[in-house]
C-alpha positions in Angstrom: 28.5 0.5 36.1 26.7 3.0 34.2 25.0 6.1 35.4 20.8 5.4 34.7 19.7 7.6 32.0 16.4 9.3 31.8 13.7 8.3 29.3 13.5 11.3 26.8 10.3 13.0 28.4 9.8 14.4 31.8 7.0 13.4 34.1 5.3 17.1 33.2 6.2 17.0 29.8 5.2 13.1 29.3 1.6 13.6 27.7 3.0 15.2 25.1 3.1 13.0 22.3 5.5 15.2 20.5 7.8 14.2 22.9 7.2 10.1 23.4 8.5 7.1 21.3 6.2 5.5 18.4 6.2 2.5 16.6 7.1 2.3 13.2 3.9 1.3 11.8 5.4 0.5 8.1 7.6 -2.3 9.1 4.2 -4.3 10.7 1.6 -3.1 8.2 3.7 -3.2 4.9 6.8 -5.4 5.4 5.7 -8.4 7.0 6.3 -11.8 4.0 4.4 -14.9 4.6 7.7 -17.4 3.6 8.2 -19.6 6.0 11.9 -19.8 6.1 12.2 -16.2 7.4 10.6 -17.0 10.4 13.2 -18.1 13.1 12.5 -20.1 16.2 14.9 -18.1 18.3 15.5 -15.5 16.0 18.7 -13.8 17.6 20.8 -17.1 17.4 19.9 -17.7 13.8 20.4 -13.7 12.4 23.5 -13.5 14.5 25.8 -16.3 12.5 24.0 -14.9 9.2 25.0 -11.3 10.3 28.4 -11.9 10.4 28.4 -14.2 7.1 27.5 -11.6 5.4 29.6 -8.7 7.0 32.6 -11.0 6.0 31.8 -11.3 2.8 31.2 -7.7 2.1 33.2 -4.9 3.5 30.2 -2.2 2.5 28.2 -3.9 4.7 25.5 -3.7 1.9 24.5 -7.5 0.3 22.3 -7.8 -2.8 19.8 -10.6 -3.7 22.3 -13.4 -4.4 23.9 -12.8 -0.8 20.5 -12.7 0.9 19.4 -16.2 -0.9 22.9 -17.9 -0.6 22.3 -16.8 4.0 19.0 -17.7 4.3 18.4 -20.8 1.7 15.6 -19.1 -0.1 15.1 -18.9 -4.0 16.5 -16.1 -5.9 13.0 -14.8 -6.5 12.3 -14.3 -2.6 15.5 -12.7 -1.8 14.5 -10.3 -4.5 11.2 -9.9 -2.5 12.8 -9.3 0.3 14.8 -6.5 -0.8 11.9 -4.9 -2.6 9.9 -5.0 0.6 12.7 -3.9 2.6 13.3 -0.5 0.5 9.0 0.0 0.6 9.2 0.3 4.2 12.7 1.6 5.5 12.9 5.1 7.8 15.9 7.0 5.5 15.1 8.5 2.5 18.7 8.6 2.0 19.3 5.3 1.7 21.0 3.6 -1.6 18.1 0.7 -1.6 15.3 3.5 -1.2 17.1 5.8 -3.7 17.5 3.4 -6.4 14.9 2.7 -9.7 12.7 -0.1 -9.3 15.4 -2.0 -11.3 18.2 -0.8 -9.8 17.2 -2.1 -6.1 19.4 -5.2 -6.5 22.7 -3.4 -7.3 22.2 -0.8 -4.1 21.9 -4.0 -2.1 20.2 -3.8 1.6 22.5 -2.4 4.6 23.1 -6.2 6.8 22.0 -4.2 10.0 18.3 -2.8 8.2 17.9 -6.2 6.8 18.7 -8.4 10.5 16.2 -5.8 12.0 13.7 -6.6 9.2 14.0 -10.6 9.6 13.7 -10.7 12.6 10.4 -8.6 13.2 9.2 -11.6 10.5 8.2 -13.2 13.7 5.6 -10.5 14.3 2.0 -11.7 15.5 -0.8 -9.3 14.4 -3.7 -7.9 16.7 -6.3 -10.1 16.5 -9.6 -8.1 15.8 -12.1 -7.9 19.6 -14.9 -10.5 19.2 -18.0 -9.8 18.1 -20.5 -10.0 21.5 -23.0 -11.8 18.6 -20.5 -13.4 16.7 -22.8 -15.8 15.8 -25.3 -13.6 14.3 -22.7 -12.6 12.4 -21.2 -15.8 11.1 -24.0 -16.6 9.0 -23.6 -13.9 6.9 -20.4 -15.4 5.6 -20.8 -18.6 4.0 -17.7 -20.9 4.4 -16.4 -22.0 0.6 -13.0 -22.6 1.6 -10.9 -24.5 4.1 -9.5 -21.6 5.2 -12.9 -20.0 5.9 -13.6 -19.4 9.6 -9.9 -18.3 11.0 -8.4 -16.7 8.1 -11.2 -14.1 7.1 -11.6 -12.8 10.6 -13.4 -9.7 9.6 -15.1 -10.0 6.1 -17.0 -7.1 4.5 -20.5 -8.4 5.5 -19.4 -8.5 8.9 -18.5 -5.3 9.2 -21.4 -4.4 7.5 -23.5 -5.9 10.2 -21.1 -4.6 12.9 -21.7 -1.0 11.4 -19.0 0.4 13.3 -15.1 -0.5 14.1 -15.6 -1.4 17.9 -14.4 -4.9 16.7 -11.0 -3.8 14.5 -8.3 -2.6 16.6 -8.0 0.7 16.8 -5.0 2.5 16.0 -4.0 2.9 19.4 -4.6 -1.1 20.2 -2.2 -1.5 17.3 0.2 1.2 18.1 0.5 -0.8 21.7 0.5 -3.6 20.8 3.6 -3.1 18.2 5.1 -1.6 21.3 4.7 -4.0 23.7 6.7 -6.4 20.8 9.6 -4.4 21.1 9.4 -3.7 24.6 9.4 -7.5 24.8 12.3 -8.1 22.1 14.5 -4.9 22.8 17.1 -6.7 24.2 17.9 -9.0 21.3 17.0 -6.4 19.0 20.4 -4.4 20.3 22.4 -7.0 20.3 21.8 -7.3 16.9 23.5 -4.0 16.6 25.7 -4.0 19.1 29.6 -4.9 18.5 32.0 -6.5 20.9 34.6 -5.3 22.8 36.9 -6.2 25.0 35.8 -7.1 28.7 33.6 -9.2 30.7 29.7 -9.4 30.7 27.2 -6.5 29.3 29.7 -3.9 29.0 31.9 -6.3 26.2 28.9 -4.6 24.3 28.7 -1.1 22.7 26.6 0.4 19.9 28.1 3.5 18.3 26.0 6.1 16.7 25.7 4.6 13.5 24.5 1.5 14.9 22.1 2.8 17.1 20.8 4.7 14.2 19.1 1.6 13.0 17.1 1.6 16.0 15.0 4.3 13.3 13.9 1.6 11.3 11.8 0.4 13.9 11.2 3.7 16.3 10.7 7.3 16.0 10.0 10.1 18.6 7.2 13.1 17.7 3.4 13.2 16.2 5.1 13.8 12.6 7.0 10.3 12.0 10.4 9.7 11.8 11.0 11.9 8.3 14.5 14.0 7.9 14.9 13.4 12.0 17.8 11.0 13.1 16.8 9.4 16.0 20.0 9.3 17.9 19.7 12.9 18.5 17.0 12.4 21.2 19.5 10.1 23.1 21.3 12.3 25.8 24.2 9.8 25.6 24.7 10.8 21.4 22.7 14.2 21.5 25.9 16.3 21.1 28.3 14.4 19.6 30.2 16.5 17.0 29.8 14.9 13.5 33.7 15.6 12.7 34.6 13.3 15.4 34.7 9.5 15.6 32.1 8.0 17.3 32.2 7.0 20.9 30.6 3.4 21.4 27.9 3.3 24.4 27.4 0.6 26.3 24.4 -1.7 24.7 22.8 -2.0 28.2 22.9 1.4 28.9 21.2 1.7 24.9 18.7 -0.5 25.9 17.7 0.9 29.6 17.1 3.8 27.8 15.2 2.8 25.2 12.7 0.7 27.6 12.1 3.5 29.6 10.6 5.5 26.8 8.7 2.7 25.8 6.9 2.1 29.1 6.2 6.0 29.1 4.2 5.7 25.7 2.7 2.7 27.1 1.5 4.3 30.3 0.0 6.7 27.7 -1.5 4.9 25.4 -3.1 3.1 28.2 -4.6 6.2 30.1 -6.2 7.8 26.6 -7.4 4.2 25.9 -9.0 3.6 29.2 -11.8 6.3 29.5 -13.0 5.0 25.6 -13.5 0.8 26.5 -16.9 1.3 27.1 -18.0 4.1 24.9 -18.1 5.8 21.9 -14.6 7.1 20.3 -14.4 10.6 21.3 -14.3 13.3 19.3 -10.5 14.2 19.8 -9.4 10.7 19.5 -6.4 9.9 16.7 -9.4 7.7 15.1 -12.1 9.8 14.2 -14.0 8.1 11.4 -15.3 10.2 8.4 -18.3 9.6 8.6 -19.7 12.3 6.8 -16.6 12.6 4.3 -18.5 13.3 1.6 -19.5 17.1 2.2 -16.9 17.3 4.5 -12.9 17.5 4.0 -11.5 18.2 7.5 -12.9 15.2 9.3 -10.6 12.5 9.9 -7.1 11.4 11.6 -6.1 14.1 14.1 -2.8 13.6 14.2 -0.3 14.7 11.5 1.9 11.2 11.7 -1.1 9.0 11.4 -3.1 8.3 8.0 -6.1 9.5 7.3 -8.8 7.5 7.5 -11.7 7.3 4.9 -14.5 5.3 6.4 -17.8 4.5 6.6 -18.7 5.3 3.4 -21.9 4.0 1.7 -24.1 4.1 -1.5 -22.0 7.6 -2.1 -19.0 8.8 -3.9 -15.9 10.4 -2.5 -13.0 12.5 -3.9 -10.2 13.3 -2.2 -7.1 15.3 -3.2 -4.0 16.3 -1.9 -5.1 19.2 0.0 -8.0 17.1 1.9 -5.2 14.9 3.2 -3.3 15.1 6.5 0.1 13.3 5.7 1.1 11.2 3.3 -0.6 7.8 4.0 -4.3 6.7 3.3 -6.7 3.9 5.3 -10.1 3.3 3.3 -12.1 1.5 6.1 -15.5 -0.7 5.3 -17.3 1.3 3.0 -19.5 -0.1 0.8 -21.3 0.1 -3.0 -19.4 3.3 -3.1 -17.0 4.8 -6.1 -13.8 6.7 -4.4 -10.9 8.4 -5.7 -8.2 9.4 -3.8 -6.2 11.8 -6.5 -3.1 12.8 -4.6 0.5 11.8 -4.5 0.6 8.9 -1.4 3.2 7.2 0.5 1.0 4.1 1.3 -2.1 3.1 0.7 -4.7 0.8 2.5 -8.2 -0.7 1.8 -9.8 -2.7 4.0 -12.5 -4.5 4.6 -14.9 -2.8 1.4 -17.2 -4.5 -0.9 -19.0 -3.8 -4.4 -16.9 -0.8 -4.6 -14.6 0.8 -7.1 -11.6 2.4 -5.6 -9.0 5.1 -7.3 -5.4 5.6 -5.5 -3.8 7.9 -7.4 -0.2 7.5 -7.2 1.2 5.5 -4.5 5.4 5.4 -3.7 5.5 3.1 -1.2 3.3 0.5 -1.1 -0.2 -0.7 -1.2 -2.1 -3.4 0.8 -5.9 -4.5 -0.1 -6.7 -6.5 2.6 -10.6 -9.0 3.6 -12.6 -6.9 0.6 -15.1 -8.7 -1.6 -16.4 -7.5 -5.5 -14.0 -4.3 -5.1 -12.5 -3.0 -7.9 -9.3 -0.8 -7.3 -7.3 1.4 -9.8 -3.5 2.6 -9.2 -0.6 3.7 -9.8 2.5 2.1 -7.6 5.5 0.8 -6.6 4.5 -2.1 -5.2 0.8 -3.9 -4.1 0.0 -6.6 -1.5 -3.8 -8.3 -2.1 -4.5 -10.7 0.9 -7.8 -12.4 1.3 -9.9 -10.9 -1.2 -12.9 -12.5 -3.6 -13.9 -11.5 -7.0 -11.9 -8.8 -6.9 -10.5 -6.8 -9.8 -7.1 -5.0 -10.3 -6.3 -2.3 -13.0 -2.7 -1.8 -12.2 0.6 0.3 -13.0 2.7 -1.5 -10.9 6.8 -1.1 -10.8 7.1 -4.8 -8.8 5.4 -7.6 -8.7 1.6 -7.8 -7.5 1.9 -10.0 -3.9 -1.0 -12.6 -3.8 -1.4 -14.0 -0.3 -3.7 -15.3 2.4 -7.1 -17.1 1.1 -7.9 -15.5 -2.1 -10.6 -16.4 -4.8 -11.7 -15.4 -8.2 -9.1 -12.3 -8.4 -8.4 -10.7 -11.7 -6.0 -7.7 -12.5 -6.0 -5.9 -16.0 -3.3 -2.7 -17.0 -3.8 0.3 -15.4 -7.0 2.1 -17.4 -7.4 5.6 -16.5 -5.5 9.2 -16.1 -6.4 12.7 -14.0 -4.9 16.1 -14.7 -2.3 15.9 -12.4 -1.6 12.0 -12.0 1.9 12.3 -14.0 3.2 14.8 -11.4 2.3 12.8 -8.8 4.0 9.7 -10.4 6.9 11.5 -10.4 6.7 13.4 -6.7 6.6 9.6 -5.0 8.6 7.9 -7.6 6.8 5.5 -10.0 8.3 4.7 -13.1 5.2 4.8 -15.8 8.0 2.9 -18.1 7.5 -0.4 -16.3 4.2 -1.9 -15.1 4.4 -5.3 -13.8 0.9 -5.8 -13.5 0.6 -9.4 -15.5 3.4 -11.0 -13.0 1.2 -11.5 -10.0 3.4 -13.7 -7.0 1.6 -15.9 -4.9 2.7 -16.9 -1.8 2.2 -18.7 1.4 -2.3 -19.1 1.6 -1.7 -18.9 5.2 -0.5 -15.7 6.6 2.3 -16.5 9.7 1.9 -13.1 11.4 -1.6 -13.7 12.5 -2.2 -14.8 16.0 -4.8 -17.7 14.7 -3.9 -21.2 15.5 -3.6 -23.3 11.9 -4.1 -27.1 10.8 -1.0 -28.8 10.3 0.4 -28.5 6.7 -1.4 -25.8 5.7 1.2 -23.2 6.2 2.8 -24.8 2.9 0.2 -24.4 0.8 0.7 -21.6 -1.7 -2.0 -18.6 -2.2 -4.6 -19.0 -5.6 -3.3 -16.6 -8.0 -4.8 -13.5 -10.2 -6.2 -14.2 -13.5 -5.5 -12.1 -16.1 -8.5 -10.1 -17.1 -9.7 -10.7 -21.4 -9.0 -7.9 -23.8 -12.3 -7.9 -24.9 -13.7 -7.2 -21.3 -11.0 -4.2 -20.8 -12.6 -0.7 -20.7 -11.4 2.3 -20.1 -12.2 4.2 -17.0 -12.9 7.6 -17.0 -12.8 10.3 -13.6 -15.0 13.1 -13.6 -13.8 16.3 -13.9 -14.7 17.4 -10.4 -14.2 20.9 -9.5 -14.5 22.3 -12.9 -12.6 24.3 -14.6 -9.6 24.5 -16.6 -7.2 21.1 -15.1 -4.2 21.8 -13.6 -2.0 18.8 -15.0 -0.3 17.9 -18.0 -1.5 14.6 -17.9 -3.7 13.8 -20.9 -4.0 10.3 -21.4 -2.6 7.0 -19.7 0.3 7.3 -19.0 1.4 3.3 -18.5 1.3 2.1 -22.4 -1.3 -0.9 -23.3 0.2 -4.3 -24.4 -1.1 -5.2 -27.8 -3.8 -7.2 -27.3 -5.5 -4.4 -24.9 -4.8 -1.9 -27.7 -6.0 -3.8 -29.8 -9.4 -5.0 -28.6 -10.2 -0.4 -27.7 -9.8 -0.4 -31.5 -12.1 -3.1 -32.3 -14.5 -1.5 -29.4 -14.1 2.0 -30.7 -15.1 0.5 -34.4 -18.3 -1.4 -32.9 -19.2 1.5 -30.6 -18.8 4.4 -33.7 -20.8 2.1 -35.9 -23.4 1.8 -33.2 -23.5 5.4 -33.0 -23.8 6.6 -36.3 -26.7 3.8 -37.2 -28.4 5.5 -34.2 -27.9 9.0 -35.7 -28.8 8.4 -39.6 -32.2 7.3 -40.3 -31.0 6.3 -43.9 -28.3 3.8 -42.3 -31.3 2.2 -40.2 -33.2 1.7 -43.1 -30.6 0.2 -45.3 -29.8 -3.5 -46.4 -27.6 -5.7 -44.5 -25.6 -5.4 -47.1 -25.0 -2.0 -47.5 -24.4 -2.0 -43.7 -21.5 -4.0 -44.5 -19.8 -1.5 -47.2 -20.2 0.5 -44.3 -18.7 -1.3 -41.5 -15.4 -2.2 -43.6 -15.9 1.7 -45.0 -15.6 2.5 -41.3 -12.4 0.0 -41.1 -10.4 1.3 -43.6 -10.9 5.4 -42.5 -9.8 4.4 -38.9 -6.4 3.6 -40.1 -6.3 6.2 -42.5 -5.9 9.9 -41.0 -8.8 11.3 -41.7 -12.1 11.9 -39.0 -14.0 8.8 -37.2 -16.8 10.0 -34.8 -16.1 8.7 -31.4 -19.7 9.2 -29.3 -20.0 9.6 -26.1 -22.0 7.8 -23.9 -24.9 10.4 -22.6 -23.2 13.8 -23.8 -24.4 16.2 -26.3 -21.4 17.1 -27.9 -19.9 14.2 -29.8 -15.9 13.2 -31.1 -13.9 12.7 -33.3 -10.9 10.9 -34.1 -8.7 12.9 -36.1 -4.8 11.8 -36.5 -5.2 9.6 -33.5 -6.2 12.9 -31.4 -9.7 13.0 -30.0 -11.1 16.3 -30.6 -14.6 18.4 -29.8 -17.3 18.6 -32.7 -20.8 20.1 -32.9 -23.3 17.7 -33.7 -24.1 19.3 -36.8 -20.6 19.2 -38.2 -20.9 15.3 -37.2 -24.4 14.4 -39.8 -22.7 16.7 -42.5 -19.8 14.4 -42.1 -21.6 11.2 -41.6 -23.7 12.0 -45.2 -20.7 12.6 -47.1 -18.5 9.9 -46.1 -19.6 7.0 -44.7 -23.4 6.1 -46.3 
């Protein structure tokens, strides 16, 4: 029999969250699928067979897409999913899968010990958000025009706009516990998932070694600041000092997983005491929650802790900008805000919206993943690896994508576009967290499953096979450009002058036919002559106008309420004075 190990934190030292066991929060918020055949009745006697299918039939221990469909008797295009999804949330930055370009992920393949862990936290049941104390005041404001209405759209915008507050979302700490208690509950299969055989009778005929136990990571870190460049077998007293050149001595599993639970009942206990004192008032000022409620004039409210996101919330009938050094860390949660324009302009990690309406929102270059979750008329703009859109309405998408846009949940009257804007520095950012501006994958949205398994609401039957509406693609002729201010002033920073993700030829083509319509436009406005001319000598003009724009020589390019005009010059935008602009406009085109 073992000797009982000692959680990792002391009874004086156990308040100090540097020194307790987190969730993961990337696995549950970012890699959860909604396909049904990843979700196992008794998950630890279906992954175990599949574990050891696919050991045998590959002595790296690393499978690829074909592998992963072939085990689990889903289509090729899943297992692909599920490998993309995989490398967005897994804790090594080392990692082959991680490493690799967005089409490369298939030939690095998925480690069989990060990818049983990631199956079987598939049967994962989200928090359900607190009920509302007059939730029937509040379900009037939210007509029902769908089946789905009622139990998928827990929260929609207009709730929380008539909530004003987020007593009824879980907080993070209801999250954070709640993802604990899951593991706390699931531990045990969840090491003998990485746990080998040996010889002997009863527990002990179990061992993990360090590398095994390693992938314990995926799912749990110790410390405020996440799990980044720390391996998390060297808080575990039984692998703390083990000298790298030598093999690895196997510990018992049981011994693994004694120790393990004890660290997570300490964070519990903790968690529980800082939640306690808040149930019946306000969030204090201290808590990991803060909302910025005042984020507008003010860059240092927010998320508290280093290894939490920062929240943006609250915001109304206002805009926002937000760069790199008014972060803390390198994910983002924009929280029920409302006829509001904001632009987050810094290199991210992940990215989450939630719950916003009639609002246009800029993420500026995201490596991980995004997730626009319950918002309503919301137009979002970024750059990305990969984006998940789950019950959203008349919602628009301008995106520069490097997978597949993921459709799911109850969904109406979405449209996405090609990404349609640039700041100074968005190019560097690209290139900090990893997107590739050579592929954008926008126009392949993927609908899935229009019932989302990992909620805790009880379903009619047969609707769990009913597949997600899709995105339309947005007309040409309705694509603009959008353009972000110049905000601090100045000489920019960046190198980037332009889009960086090129536009497919009908989009190119329809900002030429808008730039002809909008120059003409312009210069009739300008010359007196022209507005007094025939139709028909507006004409010669108009297919004067044609012909220069393909020819290099100068085409005014106005802009909309600016005194100093453009022009086009090579395919080059450049300054003019406005003088310059009628001594051109009398010689050459009237």
């Amino acid at each position: 029999m073992s000797d009982p190990i000692e959680p990792a934190t002391t009874s004086s030292s156990a308040k100090d969250p540097a020194l307790l066991i987190h969730p993961r929060r990337e696995p549950f918020e970012h890699g959860l699928l909604p396909i049904p055949k990843l979700i196992f009745t008794d998950p630890t006697q279906t992954l175990i067979p599949i574990k050891q299918k696919l050991i045998e039939k590959s002595p790296s221990h690393r499978v690829d897409s074909a592998a992963i469909s072939e085990a689990l008797q889903i289509s090729i295009d899943q297992a692909k999913l599920v490998l993309d999804t995989l490398a967005s949330v897994l804790h090594s930055e080392s990692d082959p899968l991680v490493k690799a370009k967005p089409d490369g992920i298939d030939e690095a393949g998925a480690d069989v010990h990060d990818l049983v862990l990631f199956l079987y936290i598939q049967s994962y049941k989200k928090l359900l958000p607190r009920t509302h104390k007059d939730s029937a005041a509040v379900a009037d404001v939210w007509p029902s025009t769908s089946a789905f209405d009622g139990y998928l759209s827990a929260l929609s915008p207009l709730q929380l706009v008539r909530s004003n507050s987020r007593r009824f979302m879980p907080s993070q700490a209801d999250e954070e516990a709640h993802q604990l208690s899951y593991l706390q509950k699931h531990l045990a299969n969840l090491v003998s998932l990485l746990a080998e055989p040996v010889e002997g009778d009863g527990e002990e005929s179990l061992v993990l070694t360090m590398e095994k136990f390693e992938h314990l990571g995926f799912l749990l870190h110790f410390g405020d600041k996440g799990s980044d460049g720390n391996l998390f077998s060297q808080r575990a007293p039984f692998f703390a000092n083990s000298d790298p050149d030598m093999p690895d001595v196997p510990v018992p599993a049981a011994q693994v997983h004694d120790w393990v639970l004890q660290n997570i009942g300490s964070s519990l206990e903790h968690i529980s005491e800082r939640i306690s004192p808040k149930e019946n008032g306000p969030p204090s000022s201290s808590d990991q929650d803060v909302p910025m409620a005042d984020a507008c004039t003010s860059s240092n409210k927010g998320s508290s802790s280093v290894r939490g996101p920062s929240f943006i919330e609250g915001i109304s009938k206002s805009s926002l900008v937000k760069q790199s050094s008014d972060l803390k860390g390198s994910s983002v949660k924009v929280l029920n805000c409302h006829d509001s324009v904001i632009y987050i302009l810094a290199p991210l990690r992940y990215a989450t919206v939630y719950g916003c309406s009639d609002a246009t929102i800029v993420l500026g270059a995201v490596g991980k993943a995004v997730r626009i979750e319950h918002c309503e008329r919301v137009h979002v703009i970024t750059a990305a690896n990969r984006i998940c859109i789950a019950n959203c309405r008349e919602c628009m998408f301008f995106l520069g994508v490097n997978q597949r846009p993921l459709i799911v949940g109850d969904n109406h009257k979405l449209q996405v576009a090609p990404y349609n804007t640039f700041y100074s520095q968005l190019e560097e950012h690209m290139k900090e967290v990893g997107v590739d501006a050579t592929i954008n994958r926008w126009d392949e949205p993927l609908p899935l499953g229009a019932v989302d398994p990992h909620d805790s609401l009880s379903h009619p039957a047969g609707v769990s096979e009913a597949q997600a509406e899709s995105a339309a693609h947005l007309d040409p002729d309705q694509f603009t450009n959008f353009l972000i201010p110049n905000w601090y002033g100045g000489e920019s920073q960046g190198s980037t002058k332009d889009n960086p993700f090129p536009l497919p030829d009908a989009y190119m083509a329809s900002q030429h036919r808008n730039l002809l319509e909008t120059s003409v436009s312009s210069i009739a406005y300008k010359e007196n002559d022209f507005l007094a001319s025939s139709a028909v000598e507006q004409e010669r003009c108009r297919k004067k106008l044609a012909v220069l724009f393909f020819n290099p020589i100068m085409l005014v390019v106005p802009l909309a309420a600016a005194d100093q005009p453009q022009v086009l010059w090579n395919g080059t935008l450049h300054n003019c004075c406005i003088d310059t602009v009628h001594r051109w406009n009398q010689k050459n085109i009237c």
